[in-house]
C-alpha positions as CSV (number, residue, x, y, z in Angstrom):
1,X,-72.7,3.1,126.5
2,X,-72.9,5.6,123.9
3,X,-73.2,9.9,125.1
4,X,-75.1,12.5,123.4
5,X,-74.1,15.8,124.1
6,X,-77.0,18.5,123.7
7,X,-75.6,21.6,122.3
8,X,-78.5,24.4,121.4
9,X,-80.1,27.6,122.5
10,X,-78.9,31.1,121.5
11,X,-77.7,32.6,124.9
12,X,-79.3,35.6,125.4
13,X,-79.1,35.6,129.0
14,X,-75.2,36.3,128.4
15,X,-75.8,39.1,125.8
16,X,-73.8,41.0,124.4
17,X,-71.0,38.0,124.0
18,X,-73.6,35.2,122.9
19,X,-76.3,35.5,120.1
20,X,-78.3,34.0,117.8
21,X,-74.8,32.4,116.0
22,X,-72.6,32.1,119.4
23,X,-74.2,30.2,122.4
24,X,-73.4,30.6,126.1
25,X,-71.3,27.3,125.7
26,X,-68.8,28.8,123.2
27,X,-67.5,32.0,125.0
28,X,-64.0,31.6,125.7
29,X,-64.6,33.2,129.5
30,X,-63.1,30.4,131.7
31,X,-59.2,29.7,132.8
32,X,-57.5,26.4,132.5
33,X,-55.0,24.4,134.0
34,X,-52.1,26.4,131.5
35,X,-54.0,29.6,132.4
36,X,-55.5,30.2,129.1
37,X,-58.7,31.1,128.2
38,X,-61.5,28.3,126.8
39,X,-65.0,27.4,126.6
40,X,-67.4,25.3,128.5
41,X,-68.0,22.9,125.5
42,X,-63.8,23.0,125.0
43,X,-63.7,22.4,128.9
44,X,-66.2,19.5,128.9
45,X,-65.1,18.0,125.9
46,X,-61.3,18.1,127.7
47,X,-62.9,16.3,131.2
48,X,-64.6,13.5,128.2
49,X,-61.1,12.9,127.1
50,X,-59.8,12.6,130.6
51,X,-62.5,10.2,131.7
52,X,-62.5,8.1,128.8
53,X,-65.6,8.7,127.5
54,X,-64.5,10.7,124.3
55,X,-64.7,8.4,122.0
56,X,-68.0,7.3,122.9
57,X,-69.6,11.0,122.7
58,X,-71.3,12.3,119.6
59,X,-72.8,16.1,120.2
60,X,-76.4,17.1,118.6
61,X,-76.9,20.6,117.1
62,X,-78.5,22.6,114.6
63,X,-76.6,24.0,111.5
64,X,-75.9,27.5,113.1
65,X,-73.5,25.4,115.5
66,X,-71.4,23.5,113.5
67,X,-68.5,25.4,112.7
68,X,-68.0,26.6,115.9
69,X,-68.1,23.4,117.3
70,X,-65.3,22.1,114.6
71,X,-63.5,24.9,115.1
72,X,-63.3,24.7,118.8
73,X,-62.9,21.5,119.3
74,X,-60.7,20.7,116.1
75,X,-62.8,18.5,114.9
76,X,-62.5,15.9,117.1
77,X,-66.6,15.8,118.3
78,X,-68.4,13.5,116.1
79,X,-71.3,15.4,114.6
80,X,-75.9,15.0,114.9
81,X,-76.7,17.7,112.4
82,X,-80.8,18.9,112.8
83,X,-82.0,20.7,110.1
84,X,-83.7,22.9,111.9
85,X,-84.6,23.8,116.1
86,X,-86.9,21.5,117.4
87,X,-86.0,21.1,121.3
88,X,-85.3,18.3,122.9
89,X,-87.2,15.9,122.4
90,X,-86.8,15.6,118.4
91,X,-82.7,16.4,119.1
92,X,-82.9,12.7,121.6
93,X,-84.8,10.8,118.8
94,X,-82.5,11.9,115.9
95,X,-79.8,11.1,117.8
96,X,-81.2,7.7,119.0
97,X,-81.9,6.6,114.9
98,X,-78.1,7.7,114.5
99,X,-77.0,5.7,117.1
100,X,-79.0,2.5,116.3
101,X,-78.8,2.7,112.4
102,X,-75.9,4.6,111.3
103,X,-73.1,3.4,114.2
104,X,-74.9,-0.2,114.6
105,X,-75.7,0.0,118.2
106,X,-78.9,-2.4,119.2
107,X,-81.4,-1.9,121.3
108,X,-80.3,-2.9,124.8
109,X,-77.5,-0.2,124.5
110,X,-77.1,2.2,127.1
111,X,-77.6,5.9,126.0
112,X,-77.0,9.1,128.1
113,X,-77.6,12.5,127.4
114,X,-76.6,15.3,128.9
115,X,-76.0,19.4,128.2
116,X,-72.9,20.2,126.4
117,X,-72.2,23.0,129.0
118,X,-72.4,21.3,132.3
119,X,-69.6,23.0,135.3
120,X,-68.4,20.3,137.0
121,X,-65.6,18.2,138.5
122,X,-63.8,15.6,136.3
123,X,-65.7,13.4,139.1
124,X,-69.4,14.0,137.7
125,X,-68.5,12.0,134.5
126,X,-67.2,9.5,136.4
127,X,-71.0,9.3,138.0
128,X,-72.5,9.5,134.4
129,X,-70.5,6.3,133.7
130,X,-72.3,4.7,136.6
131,X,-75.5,5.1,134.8
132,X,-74.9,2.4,132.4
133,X,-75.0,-0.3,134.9
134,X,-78.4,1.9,137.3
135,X,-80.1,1.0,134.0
136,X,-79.6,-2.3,133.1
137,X,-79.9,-3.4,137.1
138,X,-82.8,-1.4,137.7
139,X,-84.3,-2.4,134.9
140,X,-86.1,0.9,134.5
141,X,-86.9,3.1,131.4
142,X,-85.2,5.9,132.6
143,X,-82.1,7.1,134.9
144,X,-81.2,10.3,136.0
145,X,-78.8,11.8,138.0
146,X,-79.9,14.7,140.7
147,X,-76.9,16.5,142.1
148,X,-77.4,17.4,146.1
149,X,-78.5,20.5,146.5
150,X,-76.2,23.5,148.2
151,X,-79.0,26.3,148.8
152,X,-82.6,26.8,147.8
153,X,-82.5,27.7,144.7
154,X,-85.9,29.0,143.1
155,X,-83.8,28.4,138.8
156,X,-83.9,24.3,139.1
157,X,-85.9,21.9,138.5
158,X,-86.4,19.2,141.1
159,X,-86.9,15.1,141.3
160,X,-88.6,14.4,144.3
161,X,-87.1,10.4,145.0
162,X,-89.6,8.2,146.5
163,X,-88.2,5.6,148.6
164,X,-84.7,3.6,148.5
165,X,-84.2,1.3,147.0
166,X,-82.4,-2.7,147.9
167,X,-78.5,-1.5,146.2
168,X,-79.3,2.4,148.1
169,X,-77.1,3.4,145.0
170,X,-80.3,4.6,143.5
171,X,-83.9,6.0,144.1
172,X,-86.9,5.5,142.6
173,X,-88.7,9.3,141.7
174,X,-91.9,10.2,142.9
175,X,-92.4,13.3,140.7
176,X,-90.5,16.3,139.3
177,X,-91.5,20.0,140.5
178,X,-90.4,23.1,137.9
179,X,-88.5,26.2,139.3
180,X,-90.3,26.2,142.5
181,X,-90.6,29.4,145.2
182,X,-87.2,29.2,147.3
183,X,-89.4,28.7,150.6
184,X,-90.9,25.6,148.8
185,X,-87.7,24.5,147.5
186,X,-86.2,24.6,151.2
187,X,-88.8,22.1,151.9
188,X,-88.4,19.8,149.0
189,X,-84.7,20.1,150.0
190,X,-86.0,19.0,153.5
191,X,-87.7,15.9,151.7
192,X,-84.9,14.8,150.3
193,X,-85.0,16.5,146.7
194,X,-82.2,16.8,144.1
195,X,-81.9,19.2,141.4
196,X,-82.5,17.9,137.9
197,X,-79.0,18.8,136.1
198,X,-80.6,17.4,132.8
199,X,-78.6,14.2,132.6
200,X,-80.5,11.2,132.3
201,X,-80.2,6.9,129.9
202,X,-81.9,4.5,128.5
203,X,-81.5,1.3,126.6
204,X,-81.9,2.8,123.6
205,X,-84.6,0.6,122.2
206,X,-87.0,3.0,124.9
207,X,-86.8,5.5,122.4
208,X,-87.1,3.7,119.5
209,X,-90.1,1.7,120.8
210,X,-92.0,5.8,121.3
211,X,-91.2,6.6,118.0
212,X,-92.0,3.3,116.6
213,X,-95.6,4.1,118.5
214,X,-96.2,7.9,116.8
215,X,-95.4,6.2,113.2
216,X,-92.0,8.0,112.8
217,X,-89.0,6.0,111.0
218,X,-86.3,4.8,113.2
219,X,-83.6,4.8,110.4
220,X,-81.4,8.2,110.8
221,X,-81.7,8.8,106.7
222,X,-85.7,8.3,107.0
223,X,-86.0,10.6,110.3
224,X,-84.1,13.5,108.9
225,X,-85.9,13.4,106.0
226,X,-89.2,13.7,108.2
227,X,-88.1,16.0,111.0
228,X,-90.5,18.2,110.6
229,X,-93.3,15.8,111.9
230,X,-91.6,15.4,115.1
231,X,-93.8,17.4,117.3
232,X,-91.4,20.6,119.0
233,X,-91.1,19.8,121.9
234,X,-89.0,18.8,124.9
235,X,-88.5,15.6,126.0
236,X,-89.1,15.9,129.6
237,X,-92.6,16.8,128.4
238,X,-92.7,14.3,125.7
239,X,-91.2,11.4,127.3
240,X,-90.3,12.0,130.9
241,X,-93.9,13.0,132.2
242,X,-95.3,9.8,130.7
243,X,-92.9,7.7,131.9
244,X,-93.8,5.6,135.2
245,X,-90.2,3.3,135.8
246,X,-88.0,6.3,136.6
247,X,-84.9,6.1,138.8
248,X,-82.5,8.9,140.0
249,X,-78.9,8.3,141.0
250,X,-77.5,10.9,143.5
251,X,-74.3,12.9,142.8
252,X,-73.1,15.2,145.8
253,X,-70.0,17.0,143.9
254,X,-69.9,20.4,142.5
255,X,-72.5,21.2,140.0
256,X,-73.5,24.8,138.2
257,X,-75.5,25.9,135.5
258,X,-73.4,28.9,134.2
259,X,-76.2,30.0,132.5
260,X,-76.6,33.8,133.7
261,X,-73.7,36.8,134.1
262,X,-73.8,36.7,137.8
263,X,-73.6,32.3,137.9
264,X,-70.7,32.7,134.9
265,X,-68.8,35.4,136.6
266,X,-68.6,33.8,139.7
267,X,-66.3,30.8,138.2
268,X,-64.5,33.6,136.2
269,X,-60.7,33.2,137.4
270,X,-59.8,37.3,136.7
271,X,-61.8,40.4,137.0
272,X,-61.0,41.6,133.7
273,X,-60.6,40.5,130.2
274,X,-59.6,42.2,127.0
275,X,-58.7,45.9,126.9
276,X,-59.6,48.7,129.7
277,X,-59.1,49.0,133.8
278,X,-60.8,48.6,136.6
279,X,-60.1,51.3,139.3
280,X,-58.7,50.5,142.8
281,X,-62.0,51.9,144.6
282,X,-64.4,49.7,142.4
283,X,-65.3,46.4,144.1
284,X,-67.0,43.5,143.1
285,X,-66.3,44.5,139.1
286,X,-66.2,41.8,136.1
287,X,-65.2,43.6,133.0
288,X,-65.0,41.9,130.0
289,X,-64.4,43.1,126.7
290,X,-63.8,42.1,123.0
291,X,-63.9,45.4,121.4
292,X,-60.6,47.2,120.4
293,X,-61.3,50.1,122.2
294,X,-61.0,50.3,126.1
295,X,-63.4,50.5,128.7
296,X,-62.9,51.5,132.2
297,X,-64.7,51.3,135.5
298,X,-64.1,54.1,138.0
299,X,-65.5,54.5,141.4
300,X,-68.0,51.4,141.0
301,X,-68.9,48.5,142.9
302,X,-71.1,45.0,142.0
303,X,-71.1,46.1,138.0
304,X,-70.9,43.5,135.9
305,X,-69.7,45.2,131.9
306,X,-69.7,43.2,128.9
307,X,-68.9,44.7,125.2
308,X,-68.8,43.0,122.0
309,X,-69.1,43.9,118.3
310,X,-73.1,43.0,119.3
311,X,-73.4,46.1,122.1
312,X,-72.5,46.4,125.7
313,X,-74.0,45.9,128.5
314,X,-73.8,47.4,132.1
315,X,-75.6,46.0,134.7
316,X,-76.1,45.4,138.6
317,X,-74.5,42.2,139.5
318,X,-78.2,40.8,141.2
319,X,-80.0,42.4,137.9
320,X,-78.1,40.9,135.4
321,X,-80.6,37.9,134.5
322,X,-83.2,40.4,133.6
323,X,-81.3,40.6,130.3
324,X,-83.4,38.5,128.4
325,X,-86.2,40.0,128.9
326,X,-84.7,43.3,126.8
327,X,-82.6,41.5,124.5
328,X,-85.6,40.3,122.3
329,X,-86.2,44.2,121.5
330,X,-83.2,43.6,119.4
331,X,-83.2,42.8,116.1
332,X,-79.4,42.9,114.8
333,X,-77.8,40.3,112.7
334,X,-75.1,38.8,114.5
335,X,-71.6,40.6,114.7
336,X,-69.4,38.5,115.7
337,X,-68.8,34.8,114.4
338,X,-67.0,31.6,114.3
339,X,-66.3,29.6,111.6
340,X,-64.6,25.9,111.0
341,X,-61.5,28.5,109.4
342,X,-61.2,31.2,112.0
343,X,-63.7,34.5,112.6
344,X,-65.2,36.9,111.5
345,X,-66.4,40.8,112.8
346,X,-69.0,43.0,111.0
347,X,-67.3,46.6,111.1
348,X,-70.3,48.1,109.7
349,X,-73.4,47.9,107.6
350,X,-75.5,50.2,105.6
351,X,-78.3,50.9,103.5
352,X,-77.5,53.4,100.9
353,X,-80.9,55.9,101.0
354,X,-82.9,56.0,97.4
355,X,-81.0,52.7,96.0
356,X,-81.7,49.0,96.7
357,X,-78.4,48.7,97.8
358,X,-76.6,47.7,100.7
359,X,-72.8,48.2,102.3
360,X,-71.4,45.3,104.8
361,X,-68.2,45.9,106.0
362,X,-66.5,42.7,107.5
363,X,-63.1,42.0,109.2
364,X,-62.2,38.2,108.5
365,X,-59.4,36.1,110.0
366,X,-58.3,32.9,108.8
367,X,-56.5,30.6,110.0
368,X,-53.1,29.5,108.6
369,X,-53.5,26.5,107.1
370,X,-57.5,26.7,107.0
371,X,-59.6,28.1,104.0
372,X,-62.8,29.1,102.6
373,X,-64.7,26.9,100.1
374,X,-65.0,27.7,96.8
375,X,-68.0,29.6,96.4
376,X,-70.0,32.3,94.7
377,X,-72.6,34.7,95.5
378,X,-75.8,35.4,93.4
379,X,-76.9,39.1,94.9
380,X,-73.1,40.7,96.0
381,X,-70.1,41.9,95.0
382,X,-67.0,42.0,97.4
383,X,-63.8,43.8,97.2
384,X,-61.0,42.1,99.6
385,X,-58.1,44.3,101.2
386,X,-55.2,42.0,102.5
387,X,-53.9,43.5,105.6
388,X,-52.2,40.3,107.2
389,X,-50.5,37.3,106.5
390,X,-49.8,35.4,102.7
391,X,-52.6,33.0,101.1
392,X,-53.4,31.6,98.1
393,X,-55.7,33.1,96.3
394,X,-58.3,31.4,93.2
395,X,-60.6,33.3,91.0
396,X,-62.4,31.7,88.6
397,X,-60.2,28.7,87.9
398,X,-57.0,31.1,88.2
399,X,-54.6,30.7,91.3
400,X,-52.7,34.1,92.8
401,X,-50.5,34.4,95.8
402,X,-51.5,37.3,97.8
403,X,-50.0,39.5,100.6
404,X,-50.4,42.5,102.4
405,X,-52.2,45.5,100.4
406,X,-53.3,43.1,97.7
407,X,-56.4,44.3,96.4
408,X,-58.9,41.8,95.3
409,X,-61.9,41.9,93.2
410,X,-64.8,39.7,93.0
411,X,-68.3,40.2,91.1
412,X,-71.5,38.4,91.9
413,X,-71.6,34.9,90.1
414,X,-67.2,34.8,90.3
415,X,-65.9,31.3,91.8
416,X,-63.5,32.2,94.1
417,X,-61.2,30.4,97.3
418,X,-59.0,31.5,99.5
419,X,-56.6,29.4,101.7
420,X,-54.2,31.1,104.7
421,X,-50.3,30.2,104.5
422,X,-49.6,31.7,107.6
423,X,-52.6,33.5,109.8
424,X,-54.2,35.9,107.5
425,X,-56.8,38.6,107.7
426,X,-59.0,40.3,105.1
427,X,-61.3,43.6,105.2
428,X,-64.4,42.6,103.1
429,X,-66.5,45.4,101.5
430,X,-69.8,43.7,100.5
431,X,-71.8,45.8,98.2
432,X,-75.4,44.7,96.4
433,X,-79.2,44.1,97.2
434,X,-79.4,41.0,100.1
435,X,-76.5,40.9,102.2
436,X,-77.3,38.0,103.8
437,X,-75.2,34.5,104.8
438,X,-77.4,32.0,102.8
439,X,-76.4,33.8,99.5
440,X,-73.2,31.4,98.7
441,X,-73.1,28.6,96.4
442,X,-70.3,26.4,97.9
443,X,-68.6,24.3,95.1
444,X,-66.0,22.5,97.3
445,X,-64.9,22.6,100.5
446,X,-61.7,21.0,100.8
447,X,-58.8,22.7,99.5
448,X,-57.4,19.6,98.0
449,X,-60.8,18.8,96.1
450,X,-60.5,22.6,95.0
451,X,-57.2,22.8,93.5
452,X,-57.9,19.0,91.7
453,X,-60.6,20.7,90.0
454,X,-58.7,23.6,89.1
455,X,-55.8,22.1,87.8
456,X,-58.5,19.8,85.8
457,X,-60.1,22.7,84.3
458,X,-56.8,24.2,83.1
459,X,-55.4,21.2,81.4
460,X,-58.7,21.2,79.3
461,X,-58.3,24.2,78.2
């Protein structure tokens, strides 16, 4: 059985610590075993590994994701790269070509898909193995798996099963009801209902066959080339709706959806993290902040406060999921990033009145060891400061060591690298007319392709 792992969306419901470049499943919130800090796709990735299913796993995201994802998970994850957003559906079908004509898989294998960002016990993947057999003994078109549900809940989806079946390891689904009222979910629970956690297989060849039937390529090269044709959509309206032979297989262990402050906090092992205090007389309090500056709560009760470099937010425990609905009045880049070779934080940005000129102030961490491509920049210039750590530094062709209050120069159209000897950090000073991410030219990526090409320029010359 081969897993796709669905990682997507932008997180607003957790703003100010997730946006547009840092989803809900990278926010380094949650407590493990050693007591330190990691992320849900770090925690689910670490439960893969446990149950064996690691090396089966691939994980399907957009472009925005992929550094994050390397960078958490050191590059273990095997990568689906979308060109662009398209929901689930086209995610499931790019991901199906990969499978079938890039890894060699045919068309009776098993595939499941499931979120990257699931909270479970080690147990539930243990259930998601089970699926490979549910489909090829059920012969259906598609299993899912419904987790037993603890209260009405009025934020899930449900499958309503329709009648055991012979092995009573499985059920056979009726239909599938959206986000009902809670009084109506309290019946369907009543009935027998399960919540739809968004896990479900297939022999692979299911998918293939549906986009074999729209005229879309089945090849992964072909279907990446063609993405945009793929109608943007999900694929439990795509596929799921207009599928008859549907199964369901029951898992009564702890499930949650983390997906909103109140949900997260609740599995959040401290009541504070990062700098500031929390007064004795406050109850019910979640602080958590990544700003340098502390914050503290005095005299308050059932607060949940968040801060980033992206705002802060302070809000009623029970009225924190009406986030989203404000969070779209904003329009600011992100502020806070990962990257495959550490971080960065936007300290401050300007547009200079009466020029077409704009100031972006960054602080940039790198990794030791890690380093930025060699690259150039068409619209800006950039002055870098040193203020921690050694690295080697290249500009155009020519290699520097640099340290601590090193001053460093760089006009648009220079070719320049950087690489960290120990853990270094860099205030960048970005001054022209588009500040914006897309304007870099990447030459090379890896440092030992860089300085190849550099030493090969010099002996030329």
């Amino acid at each position: 059985m081969k897993l796709v792992l669905l990682s997507g969306g932008s997180g607003k419901r957790l703003w100010p610590l997730s946006n547009d470049a840092r989803s809900k499943q990278f926010l380094k919130v949650l407590q493990n075993k050693e007591n330190k800090l990691e992320s849900m796709v770090q925690r689910v990735w670490a439960q893969l590994e446990k149950t064996g299913l690691s090396d089966s796993a691939v994980i399907a995201t957009s472009k925005s994701q992929v550094d994050m994802i390397q960078s958490q998970l050191e590059n273990k994850a095997s990568l689906i790269v979308e060109p662009t957003r398209r929901d689930t559906f086209p995610a499931v079908a790019l991901a199906s070509a990969y499978i079938y004509s890039v890894l060699g898989a045919n068309e009776d294998e098993v595939v499941a898909i499931l979120p990257v960002d699931p909270y479970v016990e080690d147990e539930f993947f243990n259930r998601v193995k089970d699926l490979e057999h549910i489909v090829k003994e059920s012969q259906t078109e598609l299993a899912l798996i419904g987790v037993n549900p603890t209260y009405p809940s009025s934020k899930y989806g449900y499958i309503v099963p329709e009648s055991k079946t012979e092995s009573n390891d499985y059920l056979s689904v009726s239909r599938f009801i959206e986000k009902p009222a809670e009084k109506d979910a309290l019946d369907l629970i009543k009935h027998g209902a399960l919540w739809n956690c968004g896990v479900f297989a297939f022999k692979l060849g299911y998918v293939l066959s549906i986009l074999k039937e729209k005229g879309l390529p089945i090849y992964f090269d072909e279907l990446l080339a063609n993405y945009d044709q793929l109608p943007k959509i999900s694929f439990d309206y795509e596929v799921v709706e207009k599928t008859e032979k549907i199964v369901v297989l029951p898992y009564d262990g702890y499930w949650k959806d983390l997906g909103t402050w109140n949900t997260l906090t609740e599995e959040i092992a401290t009541e504070k993290i990062g700098k500031g205090a929390i007064s004795e007389d406050s109850k019910n309090i979640h602080l958590i902040n990544e700003l340098e500056i502390p914050i503290t709560v005095l005299g308050a009760s059932d607060l949940i406060v968040a801060a980033s470099p992206d705002g802060i937010l302070v809000s009623d425990r029970e009225a924190s999921p009406r986030i989203k609905e404000i969070v779209g009045e904003f329009e600011n880049r992100p502020m806070y990033e990962e990257r495959r070779w550490g971080w960065y934080r936007v300290l401050d940005y300007t547009k200079i009145k009466g020029e077409n000129k704009e100031v972006l102030t960054k602080r940039i961490g790198i990794d030791a060891g890690k380093n930025l491509s060699y690259q150039l920049h068409d619209f800006r210039d950039e002055v870098w400061t040193i203020i921690k750590g050694e690295g080697v530094f290249i500009l155009n062709d020519t290699i520097h060591n640099v340290k601590p209050s090193d001053v460093l120069k760089i006009h648009a159209g220079d070719k320049h690298a950087i690489k960290a000897i120990n853990d270094l950090e860099i205030i960048e000073v970005q001054t022209g007319t588009q500040l914006i991410e897309e304007d870099i030219v990447r030459l090379f990526m890896d440092w030992e392709e860089i300085i190849g090409y550099v030493q090969g320029v010099n002996k030329q010359s």
